[in-house]
N, C-alpha and C positions, 0 to 999 in steps of 0.2 A: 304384570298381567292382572286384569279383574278376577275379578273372583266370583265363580257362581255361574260364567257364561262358558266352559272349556268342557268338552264329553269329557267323559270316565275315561282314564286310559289304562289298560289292562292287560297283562298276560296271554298269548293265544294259540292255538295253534292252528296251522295250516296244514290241512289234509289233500294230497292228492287222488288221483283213482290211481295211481299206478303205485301207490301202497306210501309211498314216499312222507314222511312228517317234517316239518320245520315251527320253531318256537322262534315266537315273535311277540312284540308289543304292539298294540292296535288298540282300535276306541270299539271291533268285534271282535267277540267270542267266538273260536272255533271258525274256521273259516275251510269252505269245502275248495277245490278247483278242478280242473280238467286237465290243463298241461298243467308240468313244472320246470324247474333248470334239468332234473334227474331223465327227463321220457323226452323234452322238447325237440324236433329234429334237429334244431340248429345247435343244441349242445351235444348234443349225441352224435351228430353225423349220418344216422340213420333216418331213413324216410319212413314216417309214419301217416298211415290214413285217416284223419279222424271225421267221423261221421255224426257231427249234430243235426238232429231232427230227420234225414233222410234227406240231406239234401244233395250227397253225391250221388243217391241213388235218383233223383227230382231231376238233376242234372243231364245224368246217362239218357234216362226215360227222353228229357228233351230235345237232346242230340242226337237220337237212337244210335249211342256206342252200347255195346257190350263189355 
């Protein structure tokens, strides 16, 4: 490998909203997200609703559901 052209590669951690942490190696520091494996419906089994920006509400509004 050259030398001088390859990012930093660094120590990191990965933050969820649903509290959840994992350590990893990456070329970013600290890394935020929204889902994970820990809240994801498809690991969980569980259905969750996620609402970015209002757009199931954008949605509703356009279809007039309730």
């Amino acid at each position: 490998m050259k030398e001088g052209i390859h990012p930093k590669y660094v120590e990191t951690v990965i933050t969820c909203v649903c509290g959840a942490t994992y350590e990893t190696r990456d070329t970013v520091e600290n890394i935020h997200v929204e889902i994970c494996s820990a809240c994801h419906p498809f690991y969980t089994g569980k259905q969750k609703l996620v609402d970015t920006a209002g757009r199931v509400d954008k949605f509703r509004k356009k279809y007039k559901m309730k």
